[in-house]
PDB file of N, CA, C and O in Angstrom:
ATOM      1  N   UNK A   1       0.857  -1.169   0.000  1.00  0.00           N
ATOM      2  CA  UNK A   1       0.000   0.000   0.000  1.00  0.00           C
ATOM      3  C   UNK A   1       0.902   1.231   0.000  1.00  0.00           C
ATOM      4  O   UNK A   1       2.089   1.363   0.300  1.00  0.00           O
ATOM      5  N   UNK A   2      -0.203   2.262  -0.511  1.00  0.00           N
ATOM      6  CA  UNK A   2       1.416   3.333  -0.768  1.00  0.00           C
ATOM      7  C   UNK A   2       0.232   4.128  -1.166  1.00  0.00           C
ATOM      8  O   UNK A   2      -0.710   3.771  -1.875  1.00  0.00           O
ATOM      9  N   UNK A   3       0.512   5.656  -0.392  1.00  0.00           N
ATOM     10  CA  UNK A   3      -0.263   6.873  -0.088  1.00  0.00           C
ATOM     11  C   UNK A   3       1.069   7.866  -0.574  1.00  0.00           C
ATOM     12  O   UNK A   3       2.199   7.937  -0.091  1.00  0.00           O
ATOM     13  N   UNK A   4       0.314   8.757  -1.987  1.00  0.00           N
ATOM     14  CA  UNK A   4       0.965   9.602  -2.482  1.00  0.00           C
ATOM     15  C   UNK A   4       0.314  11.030  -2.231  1.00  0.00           C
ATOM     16  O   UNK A   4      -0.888  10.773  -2.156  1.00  0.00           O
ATOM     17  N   UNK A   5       0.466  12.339  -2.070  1.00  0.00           N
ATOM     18  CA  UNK A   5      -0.126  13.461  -1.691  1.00  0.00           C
ATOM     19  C   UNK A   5       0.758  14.075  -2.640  1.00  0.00           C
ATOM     20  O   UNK A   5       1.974  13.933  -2.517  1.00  0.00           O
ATOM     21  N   UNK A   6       0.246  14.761  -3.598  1.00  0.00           N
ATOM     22  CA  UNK A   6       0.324  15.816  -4.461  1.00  0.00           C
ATOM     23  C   UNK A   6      -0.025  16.610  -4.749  1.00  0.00           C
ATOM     24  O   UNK A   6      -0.861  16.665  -5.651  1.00  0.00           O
ATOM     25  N   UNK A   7       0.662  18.143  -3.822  1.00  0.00           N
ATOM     26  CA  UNK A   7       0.450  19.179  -3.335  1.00  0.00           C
ATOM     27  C   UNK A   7      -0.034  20.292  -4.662  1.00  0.00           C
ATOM     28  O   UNK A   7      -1.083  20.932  -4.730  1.00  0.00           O
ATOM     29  N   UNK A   8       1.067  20.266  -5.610  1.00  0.00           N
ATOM     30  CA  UNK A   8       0.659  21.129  -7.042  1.00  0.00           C
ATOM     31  C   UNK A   8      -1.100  20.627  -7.479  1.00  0.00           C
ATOM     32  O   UNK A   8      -2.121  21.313  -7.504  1.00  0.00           O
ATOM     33  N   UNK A   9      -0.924  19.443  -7.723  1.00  0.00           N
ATOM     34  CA  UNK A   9      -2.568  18.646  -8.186  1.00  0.00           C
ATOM     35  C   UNK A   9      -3.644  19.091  -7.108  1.00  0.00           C
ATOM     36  O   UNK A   9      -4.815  19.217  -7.465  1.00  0.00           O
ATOM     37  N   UNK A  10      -3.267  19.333  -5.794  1.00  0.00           N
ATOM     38  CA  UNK A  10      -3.793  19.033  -5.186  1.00  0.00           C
ATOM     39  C   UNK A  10      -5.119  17.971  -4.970  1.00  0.00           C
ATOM     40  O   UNK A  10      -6.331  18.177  -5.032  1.00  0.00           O
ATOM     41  N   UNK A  11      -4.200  16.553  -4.644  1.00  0.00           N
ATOM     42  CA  UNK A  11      -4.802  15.830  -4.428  1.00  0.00           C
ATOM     43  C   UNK A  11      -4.094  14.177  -3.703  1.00  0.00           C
ATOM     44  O   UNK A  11      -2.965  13.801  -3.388  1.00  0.00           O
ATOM     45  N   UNK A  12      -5.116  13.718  -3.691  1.00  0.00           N
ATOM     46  CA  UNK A  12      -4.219  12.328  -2.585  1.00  0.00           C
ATOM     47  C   UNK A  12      -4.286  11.035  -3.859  1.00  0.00           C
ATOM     48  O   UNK A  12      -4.825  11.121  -4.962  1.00  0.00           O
ATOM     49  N   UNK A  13      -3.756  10.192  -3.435  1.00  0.00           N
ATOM     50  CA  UNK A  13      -3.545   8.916  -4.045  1.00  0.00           C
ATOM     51  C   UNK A  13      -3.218   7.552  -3.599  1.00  0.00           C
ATOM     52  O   UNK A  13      -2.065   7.187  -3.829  1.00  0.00           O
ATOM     53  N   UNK A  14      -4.019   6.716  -2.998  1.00  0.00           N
ATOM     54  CA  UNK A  14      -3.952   5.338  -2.522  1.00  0.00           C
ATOM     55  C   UNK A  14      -3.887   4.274  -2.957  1.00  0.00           C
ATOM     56  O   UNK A  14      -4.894   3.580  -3.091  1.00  0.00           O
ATOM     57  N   UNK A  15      -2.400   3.778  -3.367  1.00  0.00           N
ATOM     58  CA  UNK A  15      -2.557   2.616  -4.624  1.00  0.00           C
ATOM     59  C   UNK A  15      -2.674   1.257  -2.905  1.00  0.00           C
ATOM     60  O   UNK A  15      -1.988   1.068  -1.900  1.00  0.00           O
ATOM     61  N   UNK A  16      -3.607   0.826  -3.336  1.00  0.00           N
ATOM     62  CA  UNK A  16      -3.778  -1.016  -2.998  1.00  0.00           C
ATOM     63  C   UNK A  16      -3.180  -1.697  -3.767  1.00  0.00           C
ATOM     64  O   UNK A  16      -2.633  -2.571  -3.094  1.00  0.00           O
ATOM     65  N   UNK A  17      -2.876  -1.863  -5.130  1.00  0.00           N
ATOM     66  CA  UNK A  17      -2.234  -3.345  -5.840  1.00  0.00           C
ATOM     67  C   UNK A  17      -1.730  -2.202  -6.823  1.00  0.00           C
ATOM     68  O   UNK A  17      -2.145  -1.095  -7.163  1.00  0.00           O
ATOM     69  N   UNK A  18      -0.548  -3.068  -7.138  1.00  0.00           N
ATOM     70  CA  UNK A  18       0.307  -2.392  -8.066  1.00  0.00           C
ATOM     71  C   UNK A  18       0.052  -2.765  -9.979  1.00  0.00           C
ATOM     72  O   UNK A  18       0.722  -2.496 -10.976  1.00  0.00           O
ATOM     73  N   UNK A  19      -1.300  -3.520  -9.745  1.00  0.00           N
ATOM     74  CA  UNK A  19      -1.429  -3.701 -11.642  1.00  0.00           C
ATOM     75  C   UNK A  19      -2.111  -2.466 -11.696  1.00  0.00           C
ATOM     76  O   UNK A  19      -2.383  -1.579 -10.887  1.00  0.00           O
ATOM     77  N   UNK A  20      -2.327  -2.708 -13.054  1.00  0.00           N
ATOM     78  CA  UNK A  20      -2.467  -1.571 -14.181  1.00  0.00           C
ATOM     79  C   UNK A  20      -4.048  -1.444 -13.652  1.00  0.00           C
ATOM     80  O   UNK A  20      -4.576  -2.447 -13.171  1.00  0.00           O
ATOM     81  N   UNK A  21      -4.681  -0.378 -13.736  1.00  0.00           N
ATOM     82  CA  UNK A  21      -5.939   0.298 -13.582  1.00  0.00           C
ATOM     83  C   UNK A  21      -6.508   0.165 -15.154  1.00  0.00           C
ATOM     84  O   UNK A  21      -5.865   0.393 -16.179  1.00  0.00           O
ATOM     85  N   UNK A  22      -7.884  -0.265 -15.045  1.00  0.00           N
ATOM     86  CA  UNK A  22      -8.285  -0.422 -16.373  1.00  0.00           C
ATOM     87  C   UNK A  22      -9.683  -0.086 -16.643  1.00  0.00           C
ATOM     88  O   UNK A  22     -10.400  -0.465 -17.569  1.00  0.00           O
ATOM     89  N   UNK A  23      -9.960   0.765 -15.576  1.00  0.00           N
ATOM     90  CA  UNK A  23     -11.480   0.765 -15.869  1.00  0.00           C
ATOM     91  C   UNK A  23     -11.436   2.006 -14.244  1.00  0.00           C
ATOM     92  O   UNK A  23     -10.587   1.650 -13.426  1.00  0.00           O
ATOM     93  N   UNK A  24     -12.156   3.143 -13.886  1.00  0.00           N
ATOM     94  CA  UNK A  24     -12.293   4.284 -13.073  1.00  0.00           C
ATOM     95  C   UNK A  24     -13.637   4.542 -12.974  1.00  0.00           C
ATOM     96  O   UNK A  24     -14.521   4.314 -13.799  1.00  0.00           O
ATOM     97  N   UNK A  25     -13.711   5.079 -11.803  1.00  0.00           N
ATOM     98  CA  UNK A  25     -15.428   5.347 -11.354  1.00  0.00           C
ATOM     99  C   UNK A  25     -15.081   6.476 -10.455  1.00  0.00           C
ATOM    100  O   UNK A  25     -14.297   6.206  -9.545  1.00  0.00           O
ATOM    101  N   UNK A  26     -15.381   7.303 -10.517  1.00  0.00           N
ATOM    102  CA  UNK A  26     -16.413   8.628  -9.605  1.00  0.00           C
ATOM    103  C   UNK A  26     -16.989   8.268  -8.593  1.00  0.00           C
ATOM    104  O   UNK A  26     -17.602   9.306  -8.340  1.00  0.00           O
ATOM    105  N   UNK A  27     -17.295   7.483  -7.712  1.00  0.00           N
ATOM    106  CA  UNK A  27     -18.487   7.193  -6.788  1.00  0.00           C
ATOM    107  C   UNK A  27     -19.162   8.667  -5.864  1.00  0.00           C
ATOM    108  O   UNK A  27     -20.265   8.772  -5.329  1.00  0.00           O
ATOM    109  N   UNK A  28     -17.948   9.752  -5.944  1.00  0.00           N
ATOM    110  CA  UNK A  28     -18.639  10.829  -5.561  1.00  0.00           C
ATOM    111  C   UNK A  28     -17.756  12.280  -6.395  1.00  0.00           C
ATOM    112  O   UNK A  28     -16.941  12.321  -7.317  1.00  0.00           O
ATOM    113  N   UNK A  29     -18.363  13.277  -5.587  1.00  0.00           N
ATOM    114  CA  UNK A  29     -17.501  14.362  -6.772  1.00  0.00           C
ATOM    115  C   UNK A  29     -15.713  14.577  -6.092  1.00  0.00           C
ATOM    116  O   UNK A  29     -15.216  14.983  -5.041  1.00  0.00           O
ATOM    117  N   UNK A  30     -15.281  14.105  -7.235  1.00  0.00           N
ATOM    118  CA  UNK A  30     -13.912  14.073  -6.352  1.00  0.00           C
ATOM    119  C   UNK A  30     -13.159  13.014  -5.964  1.00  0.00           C
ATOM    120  O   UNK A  30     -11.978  13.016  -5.616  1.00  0.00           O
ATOM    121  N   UNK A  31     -13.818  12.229  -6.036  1.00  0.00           N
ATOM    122  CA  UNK A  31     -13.227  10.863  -5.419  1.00  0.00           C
ATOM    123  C   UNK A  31     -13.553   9.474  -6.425  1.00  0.00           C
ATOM    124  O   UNK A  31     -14.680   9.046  -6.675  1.00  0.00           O
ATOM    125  N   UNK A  32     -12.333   8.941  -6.888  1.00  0.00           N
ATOM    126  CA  UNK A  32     -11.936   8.136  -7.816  1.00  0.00           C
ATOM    127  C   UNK A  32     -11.635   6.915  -7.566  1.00  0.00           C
ATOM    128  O   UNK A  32     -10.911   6.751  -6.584  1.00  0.00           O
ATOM    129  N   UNK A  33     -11.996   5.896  -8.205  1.00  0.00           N
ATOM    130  CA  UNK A  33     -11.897   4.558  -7.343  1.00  0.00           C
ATOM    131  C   UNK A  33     -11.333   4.231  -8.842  1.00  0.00           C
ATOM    132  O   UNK A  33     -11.857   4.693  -9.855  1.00  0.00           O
ATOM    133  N   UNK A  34     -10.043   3.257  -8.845  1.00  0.00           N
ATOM    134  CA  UNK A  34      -9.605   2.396 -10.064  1.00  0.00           C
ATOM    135  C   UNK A  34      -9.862   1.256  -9.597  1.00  0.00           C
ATOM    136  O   UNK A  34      -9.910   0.825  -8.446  1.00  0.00           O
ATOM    137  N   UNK A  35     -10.114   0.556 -11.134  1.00  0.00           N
ATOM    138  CA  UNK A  35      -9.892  -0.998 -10.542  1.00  0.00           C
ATOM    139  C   UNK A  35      -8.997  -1.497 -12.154  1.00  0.00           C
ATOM    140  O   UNK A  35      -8.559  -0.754 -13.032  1.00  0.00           O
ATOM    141  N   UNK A  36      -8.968  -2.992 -12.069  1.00  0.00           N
ATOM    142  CA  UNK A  36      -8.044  -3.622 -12.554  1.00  0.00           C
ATOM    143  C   UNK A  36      -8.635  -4.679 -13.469  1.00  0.00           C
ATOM    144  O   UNK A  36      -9.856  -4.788 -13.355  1.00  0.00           O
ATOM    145  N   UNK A  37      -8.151  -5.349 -14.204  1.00  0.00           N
ATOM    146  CA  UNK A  37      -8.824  -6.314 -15.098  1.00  0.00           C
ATOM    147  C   UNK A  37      -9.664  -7.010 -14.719  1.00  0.00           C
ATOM    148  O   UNK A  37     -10.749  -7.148 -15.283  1.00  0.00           O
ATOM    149  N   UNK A  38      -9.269  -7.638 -13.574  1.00  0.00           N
ATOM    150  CA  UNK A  38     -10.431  -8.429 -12.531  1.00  0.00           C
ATOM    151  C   UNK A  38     -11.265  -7.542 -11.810  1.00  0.00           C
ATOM    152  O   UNK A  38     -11.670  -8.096 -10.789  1.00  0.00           O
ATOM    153  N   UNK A  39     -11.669  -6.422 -11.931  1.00  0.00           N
ATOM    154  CA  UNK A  39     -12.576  -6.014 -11.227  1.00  0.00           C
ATOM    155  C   UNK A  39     -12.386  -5.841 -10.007  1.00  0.00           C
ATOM    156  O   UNK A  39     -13.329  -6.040  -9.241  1.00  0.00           O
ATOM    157  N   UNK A  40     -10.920  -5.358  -9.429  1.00  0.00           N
ATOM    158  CA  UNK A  40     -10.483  -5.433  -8.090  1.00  0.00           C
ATOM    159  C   UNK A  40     -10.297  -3.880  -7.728  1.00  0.00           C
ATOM    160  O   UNK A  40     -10.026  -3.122  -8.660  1.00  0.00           O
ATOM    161  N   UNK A  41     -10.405  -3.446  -6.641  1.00  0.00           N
ATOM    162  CA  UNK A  41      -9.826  -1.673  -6.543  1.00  0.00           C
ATOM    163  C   UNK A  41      -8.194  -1.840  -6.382  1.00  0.00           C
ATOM    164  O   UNK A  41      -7.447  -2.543  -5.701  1.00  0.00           O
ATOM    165  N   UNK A  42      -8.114  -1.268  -6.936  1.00  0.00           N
ATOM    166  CA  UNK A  42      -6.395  -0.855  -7.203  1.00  0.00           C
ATOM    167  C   UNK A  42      -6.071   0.603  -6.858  1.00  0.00           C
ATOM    168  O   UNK A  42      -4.970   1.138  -6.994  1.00  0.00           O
ATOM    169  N   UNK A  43      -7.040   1.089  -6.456  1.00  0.00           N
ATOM    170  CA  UNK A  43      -6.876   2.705  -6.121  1.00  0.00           C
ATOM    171  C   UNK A  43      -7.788   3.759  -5.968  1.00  0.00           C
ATOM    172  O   UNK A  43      -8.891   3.725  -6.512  1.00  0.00           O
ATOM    173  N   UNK A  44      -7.440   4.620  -5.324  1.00  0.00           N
ATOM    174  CA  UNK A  44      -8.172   5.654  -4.823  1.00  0.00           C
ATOM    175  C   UNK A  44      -7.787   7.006  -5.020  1.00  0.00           C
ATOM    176  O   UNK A  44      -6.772   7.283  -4.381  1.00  0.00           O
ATOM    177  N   UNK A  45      -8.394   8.218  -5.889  1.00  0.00           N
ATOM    178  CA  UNK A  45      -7.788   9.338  -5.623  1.00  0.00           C
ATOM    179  C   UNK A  45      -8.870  10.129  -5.034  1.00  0.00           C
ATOM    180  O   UNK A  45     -10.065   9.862  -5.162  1.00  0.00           O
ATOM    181  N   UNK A  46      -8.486  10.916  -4.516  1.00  0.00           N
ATOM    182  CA  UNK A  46      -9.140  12.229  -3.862  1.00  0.00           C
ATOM    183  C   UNK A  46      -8.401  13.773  -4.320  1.00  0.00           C
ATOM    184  O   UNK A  46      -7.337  14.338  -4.065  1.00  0.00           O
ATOM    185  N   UNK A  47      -9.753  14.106  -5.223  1.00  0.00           N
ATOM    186  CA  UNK A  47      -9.292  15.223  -5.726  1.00  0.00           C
ATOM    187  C   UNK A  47      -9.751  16.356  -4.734  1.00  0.00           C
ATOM    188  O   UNK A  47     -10.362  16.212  -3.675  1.00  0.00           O
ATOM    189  N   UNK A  48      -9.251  17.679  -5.409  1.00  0.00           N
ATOM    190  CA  UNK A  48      -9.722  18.828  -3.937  1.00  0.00           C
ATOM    191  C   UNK A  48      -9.118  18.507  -2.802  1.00  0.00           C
ATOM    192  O   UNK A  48      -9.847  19.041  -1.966  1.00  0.00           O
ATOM    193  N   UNK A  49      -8.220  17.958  -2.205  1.00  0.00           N
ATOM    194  CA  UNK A  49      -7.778  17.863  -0.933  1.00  0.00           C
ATOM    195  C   UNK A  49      -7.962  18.826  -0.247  1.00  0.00           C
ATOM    196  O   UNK A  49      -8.810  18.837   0.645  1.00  0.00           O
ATOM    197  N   UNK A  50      -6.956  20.140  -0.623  1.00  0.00           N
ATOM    198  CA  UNK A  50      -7.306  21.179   0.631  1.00  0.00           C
ATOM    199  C   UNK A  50      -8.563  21.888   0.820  1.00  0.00           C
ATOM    200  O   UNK A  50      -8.655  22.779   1.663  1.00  0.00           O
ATOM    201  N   UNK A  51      -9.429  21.576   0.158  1.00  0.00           N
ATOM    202  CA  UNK A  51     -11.045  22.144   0.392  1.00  0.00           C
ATOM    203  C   UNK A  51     -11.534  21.232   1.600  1.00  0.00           C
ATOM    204  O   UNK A  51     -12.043  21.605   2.657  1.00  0.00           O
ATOM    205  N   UNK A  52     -11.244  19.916   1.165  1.00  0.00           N
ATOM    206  CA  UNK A  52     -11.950  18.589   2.166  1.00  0.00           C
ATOM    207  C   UNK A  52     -11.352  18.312   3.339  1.00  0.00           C
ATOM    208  O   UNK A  52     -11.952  17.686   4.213  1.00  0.00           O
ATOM    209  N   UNK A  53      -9.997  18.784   3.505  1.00  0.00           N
ATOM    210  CA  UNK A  53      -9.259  18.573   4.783  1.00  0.00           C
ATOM    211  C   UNK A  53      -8.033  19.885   5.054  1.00  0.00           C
ATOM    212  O   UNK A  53      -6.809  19.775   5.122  1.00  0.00           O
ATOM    213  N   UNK A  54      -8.963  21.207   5.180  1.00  0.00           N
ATOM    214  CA  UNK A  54      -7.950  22.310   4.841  1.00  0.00           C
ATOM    215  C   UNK A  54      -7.116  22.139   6.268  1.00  0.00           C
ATOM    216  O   UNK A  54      -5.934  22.413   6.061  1.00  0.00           O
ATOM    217  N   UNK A  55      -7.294  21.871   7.277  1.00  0.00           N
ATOM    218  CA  UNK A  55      -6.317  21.788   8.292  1.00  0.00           C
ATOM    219  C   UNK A  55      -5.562  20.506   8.373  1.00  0.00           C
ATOM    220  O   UNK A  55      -5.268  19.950   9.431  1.00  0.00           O
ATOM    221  N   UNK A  56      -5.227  20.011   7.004  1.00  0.00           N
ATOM    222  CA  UNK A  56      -3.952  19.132   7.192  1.00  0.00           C
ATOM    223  C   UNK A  56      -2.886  19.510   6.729  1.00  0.00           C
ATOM    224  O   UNK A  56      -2.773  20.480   5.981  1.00  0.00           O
ATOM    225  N   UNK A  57      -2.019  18.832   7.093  1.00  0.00           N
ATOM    226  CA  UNK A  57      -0.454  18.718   7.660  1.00  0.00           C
ATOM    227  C   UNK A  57      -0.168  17.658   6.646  1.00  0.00           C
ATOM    228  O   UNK A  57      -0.205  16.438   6.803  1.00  0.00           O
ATOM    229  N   UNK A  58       0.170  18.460   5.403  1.00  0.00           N
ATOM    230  CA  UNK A  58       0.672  16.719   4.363  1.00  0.00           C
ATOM    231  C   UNK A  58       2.476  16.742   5.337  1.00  0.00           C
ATOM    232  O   UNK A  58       3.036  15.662   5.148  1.00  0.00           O
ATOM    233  N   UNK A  59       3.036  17.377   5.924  1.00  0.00           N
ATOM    234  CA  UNK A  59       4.008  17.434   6.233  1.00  0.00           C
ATOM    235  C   UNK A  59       4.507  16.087   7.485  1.00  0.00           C
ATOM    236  O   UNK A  59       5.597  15.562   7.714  1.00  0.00           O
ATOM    237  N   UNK A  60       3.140  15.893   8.082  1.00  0.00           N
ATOM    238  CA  UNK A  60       2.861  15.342   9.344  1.00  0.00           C
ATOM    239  C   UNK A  60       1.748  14.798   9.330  1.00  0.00           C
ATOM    240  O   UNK A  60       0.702  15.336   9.691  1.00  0.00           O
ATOM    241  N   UNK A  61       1.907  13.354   8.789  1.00  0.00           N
ATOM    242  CA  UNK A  61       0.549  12.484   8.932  1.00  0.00           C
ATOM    243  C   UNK A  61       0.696  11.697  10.525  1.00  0.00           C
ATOM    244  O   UNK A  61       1.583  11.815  11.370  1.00  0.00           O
ATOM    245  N   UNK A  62      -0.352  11.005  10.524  1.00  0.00           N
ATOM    246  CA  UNK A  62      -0.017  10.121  11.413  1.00  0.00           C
ATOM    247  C   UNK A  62      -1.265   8.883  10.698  1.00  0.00           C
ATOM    248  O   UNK A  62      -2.328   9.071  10.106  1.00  0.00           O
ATOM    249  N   UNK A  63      -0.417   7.420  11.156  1.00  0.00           N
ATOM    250  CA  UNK A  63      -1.260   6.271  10.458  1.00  0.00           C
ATOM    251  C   UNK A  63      -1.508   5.311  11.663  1.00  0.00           C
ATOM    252  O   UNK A  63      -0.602   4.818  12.335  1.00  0.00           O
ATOM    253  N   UNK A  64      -2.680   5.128  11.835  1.00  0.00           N
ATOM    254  CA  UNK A  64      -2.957   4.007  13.060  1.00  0.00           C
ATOM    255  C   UNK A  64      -3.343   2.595  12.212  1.00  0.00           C
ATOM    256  O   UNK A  64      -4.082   2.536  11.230  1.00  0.00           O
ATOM    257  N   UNK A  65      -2.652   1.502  12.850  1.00  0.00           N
ATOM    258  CA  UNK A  65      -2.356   0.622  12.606  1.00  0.00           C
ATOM    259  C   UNK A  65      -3.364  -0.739  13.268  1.00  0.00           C
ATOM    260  O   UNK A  65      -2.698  -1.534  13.932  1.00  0.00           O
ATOM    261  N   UNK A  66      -4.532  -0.992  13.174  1.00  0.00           N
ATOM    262  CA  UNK A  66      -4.935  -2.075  14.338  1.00  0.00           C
ATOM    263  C   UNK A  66      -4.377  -3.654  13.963  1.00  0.00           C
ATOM    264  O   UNK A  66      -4.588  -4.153  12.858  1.00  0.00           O
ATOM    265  N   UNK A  67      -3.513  -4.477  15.230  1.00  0.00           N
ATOM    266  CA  UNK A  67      -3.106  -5.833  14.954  1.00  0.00           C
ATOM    267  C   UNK A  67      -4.547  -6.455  14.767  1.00  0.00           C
ATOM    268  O   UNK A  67      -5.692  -6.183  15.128  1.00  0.00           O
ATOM    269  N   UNK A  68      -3.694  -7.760  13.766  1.00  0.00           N
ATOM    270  CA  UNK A  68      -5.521  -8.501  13.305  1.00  0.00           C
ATOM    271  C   UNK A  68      -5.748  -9.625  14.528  1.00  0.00           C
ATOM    272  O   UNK A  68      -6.622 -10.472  14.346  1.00  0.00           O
ATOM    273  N   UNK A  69      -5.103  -9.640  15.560  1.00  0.00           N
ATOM    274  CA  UNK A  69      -5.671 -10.466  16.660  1.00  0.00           C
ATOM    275  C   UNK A  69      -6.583  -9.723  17.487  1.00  0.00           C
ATOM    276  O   UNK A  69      -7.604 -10.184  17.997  1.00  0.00           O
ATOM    277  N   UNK A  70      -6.091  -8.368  17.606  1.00  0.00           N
ATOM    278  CA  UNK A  70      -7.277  -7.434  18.288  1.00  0.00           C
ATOM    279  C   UNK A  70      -7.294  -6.023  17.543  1.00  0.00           C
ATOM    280  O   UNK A  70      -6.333  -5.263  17.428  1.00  0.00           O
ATOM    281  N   UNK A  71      -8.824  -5.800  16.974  1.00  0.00           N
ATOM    282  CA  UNK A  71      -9.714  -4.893  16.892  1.00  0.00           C
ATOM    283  C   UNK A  71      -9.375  -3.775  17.683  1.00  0.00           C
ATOM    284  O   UNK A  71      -9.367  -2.636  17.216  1.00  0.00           O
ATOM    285  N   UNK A  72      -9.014  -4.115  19.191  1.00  0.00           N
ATOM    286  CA  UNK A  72      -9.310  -3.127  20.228  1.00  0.00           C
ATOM    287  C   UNK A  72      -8.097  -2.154  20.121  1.00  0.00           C
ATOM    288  O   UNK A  72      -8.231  -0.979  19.782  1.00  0.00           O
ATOM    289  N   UNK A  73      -7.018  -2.674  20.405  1.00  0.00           N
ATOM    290  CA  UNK A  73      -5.532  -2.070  20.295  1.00  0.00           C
ATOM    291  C   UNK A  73      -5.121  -1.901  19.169  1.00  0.00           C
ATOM    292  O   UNK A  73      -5.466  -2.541  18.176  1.00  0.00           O
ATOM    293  N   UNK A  74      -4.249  -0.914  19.226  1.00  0.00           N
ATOM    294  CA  UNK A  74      -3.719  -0.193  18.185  1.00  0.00           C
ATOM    295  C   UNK A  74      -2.353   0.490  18.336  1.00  0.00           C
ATOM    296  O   UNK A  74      -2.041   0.922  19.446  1.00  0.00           O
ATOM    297  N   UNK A  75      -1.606   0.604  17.404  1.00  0.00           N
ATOM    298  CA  UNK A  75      -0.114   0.629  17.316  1.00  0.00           C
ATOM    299  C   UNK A  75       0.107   2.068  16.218  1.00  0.00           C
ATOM    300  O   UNK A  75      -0.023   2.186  14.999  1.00  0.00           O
ATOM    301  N   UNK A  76       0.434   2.882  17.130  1.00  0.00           N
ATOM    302  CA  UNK A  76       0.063   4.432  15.937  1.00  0.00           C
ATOM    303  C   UNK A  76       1.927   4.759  15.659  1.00  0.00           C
ATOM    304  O   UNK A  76       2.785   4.977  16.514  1.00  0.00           O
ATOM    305  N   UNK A  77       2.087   4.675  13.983  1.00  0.00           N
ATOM    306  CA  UNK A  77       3.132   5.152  13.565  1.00  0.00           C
ATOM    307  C   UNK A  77       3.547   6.643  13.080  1.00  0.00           C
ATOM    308  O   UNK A  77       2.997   6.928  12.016  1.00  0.00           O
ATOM    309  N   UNK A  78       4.161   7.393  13.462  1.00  0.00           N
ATOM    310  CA  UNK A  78       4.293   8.734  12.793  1.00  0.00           C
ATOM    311  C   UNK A  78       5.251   8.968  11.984  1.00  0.00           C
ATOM    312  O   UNK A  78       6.382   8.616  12.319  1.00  0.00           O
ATOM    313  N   UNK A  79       5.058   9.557  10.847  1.00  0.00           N
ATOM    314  CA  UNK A  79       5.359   9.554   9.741  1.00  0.00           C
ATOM    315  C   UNK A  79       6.084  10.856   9.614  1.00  0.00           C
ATOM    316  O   UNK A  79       5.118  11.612   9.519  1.00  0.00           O
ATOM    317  N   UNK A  80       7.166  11.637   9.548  1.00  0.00           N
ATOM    318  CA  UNK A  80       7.321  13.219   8.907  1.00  0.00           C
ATOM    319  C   UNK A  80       7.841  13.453   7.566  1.00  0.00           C
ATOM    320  O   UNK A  80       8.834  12.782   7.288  1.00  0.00           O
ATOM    321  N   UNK A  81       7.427  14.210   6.710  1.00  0.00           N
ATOM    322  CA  UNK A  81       8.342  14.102   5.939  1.00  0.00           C
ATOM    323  C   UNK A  81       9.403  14.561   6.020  1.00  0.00           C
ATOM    324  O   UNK A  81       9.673  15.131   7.077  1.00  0.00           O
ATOM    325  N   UNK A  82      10.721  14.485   4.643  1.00  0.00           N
ATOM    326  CA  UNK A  82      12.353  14.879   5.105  1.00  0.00           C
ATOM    327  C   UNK A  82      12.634  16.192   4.181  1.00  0.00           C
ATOM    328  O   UNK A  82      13.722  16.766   4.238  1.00  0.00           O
TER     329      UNK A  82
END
């Protein structure tokens, strides 16, 4: 998995699987779902970012992590960029 933020475009990018995208959907205004030969999502963009989340920090994410033995707990990684 691999989260790209592209500040000029302004917009985000969530690849799930690394094949080729072959087919794109809209499901809302702004937001892009790819999928792949099989009909799988392979990705996500989100256009408009700073309208939809103007108080973020592409500088300073943070990603919470839940282990798959428990739901409950969670393991939060912070990320900065360099």
């Amino acid at each position: 998995m691999k989260l790209k933020i592209d500040n000029e475009a302004d917009a985000l990018y969530l690849t799930l699987d690394e094949s080729d995208a072959v087919e794109s959907e809209e499901v809302s205004p702004g937001i892009i779902v790819d999928y792949n030969a099989d009909n799988h999502v392979v990705g996500i963009e989100m256009l408009y970012l700073s309208k939809r989340t103007p108080k973020l920090d592409t500088a300073r994410l943070l990603f919470e992590m839940a282990p798959a033995s428990s739901p409950v707990k969670s393991e939060r990684v912070e990320l900065s960029k360099s």
